[in-house]
C-alpha positions as CSV (number, residue, x, y, z in Angstrom):
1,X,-15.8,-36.7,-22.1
2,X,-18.1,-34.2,-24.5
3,X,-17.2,-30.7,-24.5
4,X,-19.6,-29.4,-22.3
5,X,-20.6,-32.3,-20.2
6,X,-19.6,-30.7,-17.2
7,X,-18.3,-34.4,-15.9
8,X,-14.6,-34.1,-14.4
9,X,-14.1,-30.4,-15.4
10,X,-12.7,-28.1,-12.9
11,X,-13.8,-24.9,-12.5
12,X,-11.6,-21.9,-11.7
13,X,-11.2,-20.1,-8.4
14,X,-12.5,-16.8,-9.8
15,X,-14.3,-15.8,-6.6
16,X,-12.7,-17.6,-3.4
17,X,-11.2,-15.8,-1.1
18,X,-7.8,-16.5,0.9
19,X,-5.8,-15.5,4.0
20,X,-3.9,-11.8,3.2
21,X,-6.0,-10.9,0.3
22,X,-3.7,-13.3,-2.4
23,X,-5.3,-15.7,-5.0
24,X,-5.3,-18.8,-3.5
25,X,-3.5,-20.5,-6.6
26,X,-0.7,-17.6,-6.0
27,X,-0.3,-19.2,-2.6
28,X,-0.2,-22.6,-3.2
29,X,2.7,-21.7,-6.7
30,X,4.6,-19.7,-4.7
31,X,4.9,-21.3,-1.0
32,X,3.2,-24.3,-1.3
33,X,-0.3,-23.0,0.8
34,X,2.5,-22.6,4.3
35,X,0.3,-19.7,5.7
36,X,-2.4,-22.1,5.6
37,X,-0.8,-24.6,8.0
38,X,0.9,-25.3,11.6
39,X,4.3,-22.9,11.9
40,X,6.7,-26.6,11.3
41,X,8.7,-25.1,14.6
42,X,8.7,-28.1,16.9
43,X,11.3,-27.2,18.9
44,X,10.8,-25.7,22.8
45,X,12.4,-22.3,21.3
46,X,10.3,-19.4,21.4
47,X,9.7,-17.6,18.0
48,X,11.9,-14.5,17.2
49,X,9.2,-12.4,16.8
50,X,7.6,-13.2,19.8
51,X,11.5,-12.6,21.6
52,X,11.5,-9.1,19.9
53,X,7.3,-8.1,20.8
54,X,8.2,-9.4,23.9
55,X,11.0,-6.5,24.3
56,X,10.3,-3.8,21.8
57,X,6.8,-2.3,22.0
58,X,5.9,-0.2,18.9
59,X,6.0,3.0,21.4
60,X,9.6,2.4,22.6
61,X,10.6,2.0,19.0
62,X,9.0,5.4,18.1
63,X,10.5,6.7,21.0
64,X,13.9,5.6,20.6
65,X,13.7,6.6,16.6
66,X,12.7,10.6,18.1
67,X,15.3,10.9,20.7
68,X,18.2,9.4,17.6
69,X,16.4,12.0,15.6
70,X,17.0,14.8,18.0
71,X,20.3,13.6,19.0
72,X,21.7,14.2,15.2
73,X,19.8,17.6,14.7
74,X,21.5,18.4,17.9
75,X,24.7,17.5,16.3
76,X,24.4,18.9,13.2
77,X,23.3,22.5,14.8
78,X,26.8,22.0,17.5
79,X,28.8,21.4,14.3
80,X,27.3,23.7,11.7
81,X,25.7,21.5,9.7
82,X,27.1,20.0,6.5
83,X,29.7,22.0,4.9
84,X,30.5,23.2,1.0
85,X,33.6,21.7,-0.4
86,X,33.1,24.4,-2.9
């Protein structure tokens, strides 16, 4: 093959694009392309993300995080608040 020939040369993957925004040769070095294929679960189990969307929604997280928040303000004010050792 002559420099130049163009016969069997690969050209790079300047401007492809590929799922979440990565180089495609990223992908494929560092998890062998797996968000390009079938999830290998062939089981009858559900996934555990679709256990926890199932019972969490994004508003009962929020939720729960406020009324934790509140709860320790609450505490802190009852208590006084963190004290000088000094």
């Amino acid at each position: 093959m002559r420099p130049g020939s163009g016969e069997g040369r690969r050209t790079l993957p300047l401007l492809t694009t590929h799922v979440g925004g990565r180089s495609a040769l990223t992908c494929r070095f560092k998890c062998g392309d797996a968000c390009a294929h079938e999830a290998p679960n062939t089981t009858a189990n559900a996934y555990f993300g679709d256990v926890v969307s199932d019972a969490l929604s994004r508003r009962s997280v929020l939720r729960a995080g406020a009324v934790v928040t509140l709860a320790a303000a609450g505490t802190a004010a009852v208590t006084g608040g963190p004290t000088d050792a000094a």
